[in-house]
matplotlib code that plots the C-alpha trace (Angstrom):
import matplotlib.pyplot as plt

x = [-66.4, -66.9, -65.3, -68.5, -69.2, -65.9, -65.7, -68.9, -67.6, -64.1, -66.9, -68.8, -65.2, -63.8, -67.2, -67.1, -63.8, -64.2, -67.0, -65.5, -62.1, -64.4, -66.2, -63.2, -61.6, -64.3, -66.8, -64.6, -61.7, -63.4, -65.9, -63.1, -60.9, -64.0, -64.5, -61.1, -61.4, -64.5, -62.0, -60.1, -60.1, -58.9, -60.0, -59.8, -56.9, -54.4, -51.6, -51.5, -54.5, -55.1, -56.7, -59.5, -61.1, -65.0, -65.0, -67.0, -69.3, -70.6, -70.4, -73.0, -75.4, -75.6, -75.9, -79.7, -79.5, -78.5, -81.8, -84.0, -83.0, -83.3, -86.9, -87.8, -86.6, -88.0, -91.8, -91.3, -89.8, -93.0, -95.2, -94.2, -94.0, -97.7, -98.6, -97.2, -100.4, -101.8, -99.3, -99.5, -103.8, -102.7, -100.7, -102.9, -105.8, -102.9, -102.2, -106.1, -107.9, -108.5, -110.0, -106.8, -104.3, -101.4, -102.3, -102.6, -99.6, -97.5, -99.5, -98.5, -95.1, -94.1, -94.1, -90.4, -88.9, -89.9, -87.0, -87.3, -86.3, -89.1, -91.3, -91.1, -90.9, -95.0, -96.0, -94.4, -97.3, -99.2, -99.7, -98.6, -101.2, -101.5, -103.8, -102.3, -103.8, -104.8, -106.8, -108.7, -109.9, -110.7, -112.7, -114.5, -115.5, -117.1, -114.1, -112.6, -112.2, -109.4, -108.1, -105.2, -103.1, -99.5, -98.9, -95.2, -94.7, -96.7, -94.3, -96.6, -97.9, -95.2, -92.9, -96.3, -96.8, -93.4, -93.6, -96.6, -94.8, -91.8, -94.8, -96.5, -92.6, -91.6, -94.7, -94.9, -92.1, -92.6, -96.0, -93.7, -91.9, -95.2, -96.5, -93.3, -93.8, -97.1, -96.7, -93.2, -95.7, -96.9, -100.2, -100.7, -100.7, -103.8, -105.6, -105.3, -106.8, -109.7, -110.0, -110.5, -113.0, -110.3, -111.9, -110.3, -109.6, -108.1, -105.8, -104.5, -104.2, -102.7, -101.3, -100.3, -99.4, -96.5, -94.9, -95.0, -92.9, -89.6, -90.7, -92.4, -88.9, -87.4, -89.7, -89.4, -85.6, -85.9, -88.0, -85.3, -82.8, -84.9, -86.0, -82.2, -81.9, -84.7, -83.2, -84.0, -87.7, -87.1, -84.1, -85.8, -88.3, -86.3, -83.0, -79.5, -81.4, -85.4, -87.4, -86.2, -89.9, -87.9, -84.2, -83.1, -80.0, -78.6, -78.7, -76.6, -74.5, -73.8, -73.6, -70.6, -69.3, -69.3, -67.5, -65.3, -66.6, -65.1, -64.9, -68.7, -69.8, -67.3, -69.5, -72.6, -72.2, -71.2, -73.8, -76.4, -75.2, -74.8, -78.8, -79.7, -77.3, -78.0, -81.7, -81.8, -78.8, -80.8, -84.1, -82.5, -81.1, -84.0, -85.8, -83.9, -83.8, -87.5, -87.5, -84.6, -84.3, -85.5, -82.7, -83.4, -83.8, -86.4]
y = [109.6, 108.8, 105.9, 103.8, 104.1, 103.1, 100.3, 99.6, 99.6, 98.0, 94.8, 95.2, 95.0, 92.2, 89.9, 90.1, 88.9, 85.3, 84.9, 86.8, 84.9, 82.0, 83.4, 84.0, 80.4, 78.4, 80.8, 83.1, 80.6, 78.0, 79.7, 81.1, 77.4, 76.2, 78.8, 78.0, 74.6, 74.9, 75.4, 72.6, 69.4, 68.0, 64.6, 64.9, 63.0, 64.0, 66.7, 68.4, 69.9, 71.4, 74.6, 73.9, 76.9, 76.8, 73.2, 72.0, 74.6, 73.6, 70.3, 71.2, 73.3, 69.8, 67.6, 65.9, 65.0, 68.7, 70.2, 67.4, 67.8, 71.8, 71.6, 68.7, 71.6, 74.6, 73.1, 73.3, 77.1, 77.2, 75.9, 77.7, 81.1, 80.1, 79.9, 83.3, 85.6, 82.8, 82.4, 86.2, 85.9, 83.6, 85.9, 88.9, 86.1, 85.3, 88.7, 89.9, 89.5, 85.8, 83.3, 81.3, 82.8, 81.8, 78.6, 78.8, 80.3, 77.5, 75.2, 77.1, 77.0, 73.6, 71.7, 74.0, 73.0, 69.0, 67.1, 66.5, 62.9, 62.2, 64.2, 62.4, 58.8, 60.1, 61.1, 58.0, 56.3, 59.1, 58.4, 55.0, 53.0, 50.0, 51.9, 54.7, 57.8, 59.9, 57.3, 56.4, 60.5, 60.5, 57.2, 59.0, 61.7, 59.8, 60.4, 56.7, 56.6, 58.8, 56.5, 53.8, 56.0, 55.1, 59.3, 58.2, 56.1, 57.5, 59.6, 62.3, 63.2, 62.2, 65.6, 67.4, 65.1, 66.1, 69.7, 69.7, 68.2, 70.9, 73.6, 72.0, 72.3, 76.1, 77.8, 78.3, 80.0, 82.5, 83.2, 84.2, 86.5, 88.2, 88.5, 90.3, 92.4, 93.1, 94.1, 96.4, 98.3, 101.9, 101.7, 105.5, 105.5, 103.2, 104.8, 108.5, 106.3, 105.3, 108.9, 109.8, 107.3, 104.9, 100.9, 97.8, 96.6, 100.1, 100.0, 96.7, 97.9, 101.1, 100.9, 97.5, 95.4, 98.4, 98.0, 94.1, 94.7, 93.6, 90.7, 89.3, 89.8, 87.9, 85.3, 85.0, 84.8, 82.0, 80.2, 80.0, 78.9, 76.2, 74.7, 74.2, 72.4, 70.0, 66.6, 64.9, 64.2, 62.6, 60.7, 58.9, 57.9, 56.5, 56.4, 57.6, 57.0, 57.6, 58.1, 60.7, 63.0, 63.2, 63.8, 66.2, 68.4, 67.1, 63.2, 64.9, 66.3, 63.3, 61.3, 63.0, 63.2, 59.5, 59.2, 62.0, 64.3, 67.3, 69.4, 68.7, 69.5, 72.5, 74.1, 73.3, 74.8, 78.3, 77.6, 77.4, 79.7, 82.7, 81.7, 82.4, 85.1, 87.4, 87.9, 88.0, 91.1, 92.3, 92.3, 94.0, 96.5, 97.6, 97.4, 100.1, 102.1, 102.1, 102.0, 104.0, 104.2, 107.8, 109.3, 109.6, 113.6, 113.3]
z = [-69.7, -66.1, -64.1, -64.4, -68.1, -68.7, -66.5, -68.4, -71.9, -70.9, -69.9, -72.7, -74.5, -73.1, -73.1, -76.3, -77.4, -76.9, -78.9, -81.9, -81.6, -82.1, -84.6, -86.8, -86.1, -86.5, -89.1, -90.8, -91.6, -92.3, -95.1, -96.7, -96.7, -98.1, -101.0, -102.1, -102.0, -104.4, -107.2, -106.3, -107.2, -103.7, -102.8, -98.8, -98.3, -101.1, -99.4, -102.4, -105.0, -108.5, -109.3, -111.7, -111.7, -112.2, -113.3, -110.0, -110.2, -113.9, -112.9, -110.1, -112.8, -114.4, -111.0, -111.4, -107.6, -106.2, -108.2, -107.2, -103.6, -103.7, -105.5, -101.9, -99.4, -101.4, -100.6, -96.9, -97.5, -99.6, -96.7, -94.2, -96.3, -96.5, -93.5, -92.1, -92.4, -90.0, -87.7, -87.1, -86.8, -84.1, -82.7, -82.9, -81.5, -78.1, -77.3, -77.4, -74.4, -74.6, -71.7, -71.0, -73.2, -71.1, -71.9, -75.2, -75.7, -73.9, -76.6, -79.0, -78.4, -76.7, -80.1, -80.9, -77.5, -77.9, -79.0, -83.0, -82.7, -80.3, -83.0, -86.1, -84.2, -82.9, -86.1, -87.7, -85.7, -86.2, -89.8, -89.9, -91.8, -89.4, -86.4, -87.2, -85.2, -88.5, -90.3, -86.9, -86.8, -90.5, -90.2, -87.1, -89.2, -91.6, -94.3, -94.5, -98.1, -97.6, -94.9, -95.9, -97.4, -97.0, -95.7, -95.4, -98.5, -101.1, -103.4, -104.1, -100.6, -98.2, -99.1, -97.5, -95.1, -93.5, -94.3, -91.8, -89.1, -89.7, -89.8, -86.5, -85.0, -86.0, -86.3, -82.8, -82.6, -85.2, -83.4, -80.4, -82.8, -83.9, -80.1, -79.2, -81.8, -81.2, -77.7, -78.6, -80.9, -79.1, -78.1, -77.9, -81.8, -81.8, -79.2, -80.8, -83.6, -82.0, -80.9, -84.3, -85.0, -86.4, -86.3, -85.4, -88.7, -89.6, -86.7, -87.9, -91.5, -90.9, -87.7, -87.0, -89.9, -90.9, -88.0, -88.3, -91.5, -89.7, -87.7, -91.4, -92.8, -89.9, -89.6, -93.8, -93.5, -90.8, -93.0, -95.6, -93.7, -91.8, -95.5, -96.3, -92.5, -93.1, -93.0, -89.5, -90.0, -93.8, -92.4, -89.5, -92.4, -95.0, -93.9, -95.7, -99.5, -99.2, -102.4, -104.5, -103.3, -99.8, -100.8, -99.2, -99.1, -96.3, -97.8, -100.5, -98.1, -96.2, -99.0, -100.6, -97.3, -97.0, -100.4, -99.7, -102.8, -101.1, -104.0, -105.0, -101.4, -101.3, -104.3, -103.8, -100.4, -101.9, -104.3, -102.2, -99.5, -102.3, -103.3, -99.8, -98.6, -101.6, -101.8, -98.0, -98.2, -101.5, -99.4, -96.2, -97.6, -99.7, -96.4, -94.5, -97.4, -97.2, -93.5, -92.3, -88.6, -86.8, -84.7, -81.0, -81.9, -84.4]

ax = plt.figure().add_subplot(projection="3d")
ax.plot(x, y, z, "-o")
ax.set_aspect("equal")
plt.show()
């Protein structure tokens, strides 16, 4: 190994220390404090605790609030698994040869780099009902009657209403995941396509979409974890107890946090970390069995 690869590898080394001692101390440990605590009965101030064994998590099975809250998060997973196949026309549309793509493209994307406070206090005006901006367009359109709408107090809509702000947030970004992909993909393979009298729409079926497989996983598996974060745009609404349509996870959360349930919150949070960590596992590793990676000698 010559001097420089080693100096190389000794950096390489050493860069990466810090982050995994930090890692371990404040990851590692604390996920495996928290499993045990899940079969505890600890209070949060007591010194001392009982093993109860899987008492907490029946008690969760049964827990009216922790299902109610799951079934509020899983419509924006639900939304925003929707909405993929668009988000990738958009970014087949941005990386064509468009008339003023680059700005586009910062359109696109400057709704994920906007604060998220600042967000949901403009759509709160956005959709309030008193000269709100969203009744004013629907009256100019000649659709009033849907106008007057309480979009942020009516149980059965406002759950969608805020799932289309998170989607007008993210979405941009997983069209910036799609580009990327897009322009990492070999173009040599498309144009011996065209050679052979291949079409566009060929090209995208054959060609294109297959090697999109692994940014669609991605952007899947982001979408899952940003349902389970959802919580700032219902809070700024409603506050620490909304309507039960926009309960999310985090109220729970913060709730038994407030009252010091520590072993409810210890559960539900290996509960619902072994919901999400599992299929995603599951789902990459039937992936690269499908999909192995070539060799750099093939």
């Amino acid at each position: 190994m010559s001097s420089l690869a080693r100096k190389k590898r000794n950096f390489i080394i050493v860069a990466l220390i810090i982050p995994t001692v930090l890692l371990i101390c404040f990851v590692v440990f604390p996920a495996i404090d928290l499993f045990k605590m899940s079969f505890t009965n600890w209070d949060g101030i007591s010194a001392s605790s009982d093993f109860i064994w899987f008492d907490n998590y029946k008690s969760m099975f049964h827990n009216v609030d922790l299902w109610q809250s799951l079934r509020n998060n899983a419509v924006y997973f639900v939304v925003h698994l929707c909405m993929i196949p668009v988000e990738l026309a958009f970014a087949v549309l941005l990386t064509s040869r468009l008339r003023a793509a680059k700005f586009y493209k910062t359109m696109v994307f400057m709704p994920y780099i906007i604060n998220g406070v600042a967000i949901s206090y403009a759509f709160s005006y956005f959709f309030s009902p008193v000269n709100g901006a969203f009744d004013a367009i629907l009256k100019a359109l000649h659709m009033g009657m849907l106008s007057g709408h309480g979009w942020l107090s009516d149980p059965g809509i406002v759950n969608f209403v805020l799932a289309f702000v998170s989607l007008w947030r993210f979405s941009g970004y997983h069209v910036i995941l799609f580009m990327a992909a897009l322009q990492s993909l070999p173009q040599d393979v498309q144009e011996a396509a065209r050679v052979d009298g291949a079409g566009p729409w060929q090209c995208f079926c054959r060609i294109t979409l297959p090697g999109l497989k692994g940014t669609a996983f991605l952007t899947a598996v982001l979408s899952v974890i940003n349902s389970f974060k959802v919580f700032r745009e219902a809070y700024l609404v409603a506050g620490d107890y909304p309507h039960e349509s926009i309960y999310m996870l985090q109220h729970l959360f913060n709730n038994w946090f407030v009252s010091l349930d520590i072993q409810k919150m210890s559960a539900a949070s290996v509960m619902v970390e072994a919901a999400v960590l599992i299929p995603v596992l599951a789902c990459l590793g039937a992936f690269r069995r499908k999909h192995p990676k070539r060799s750099s000698t093939d």
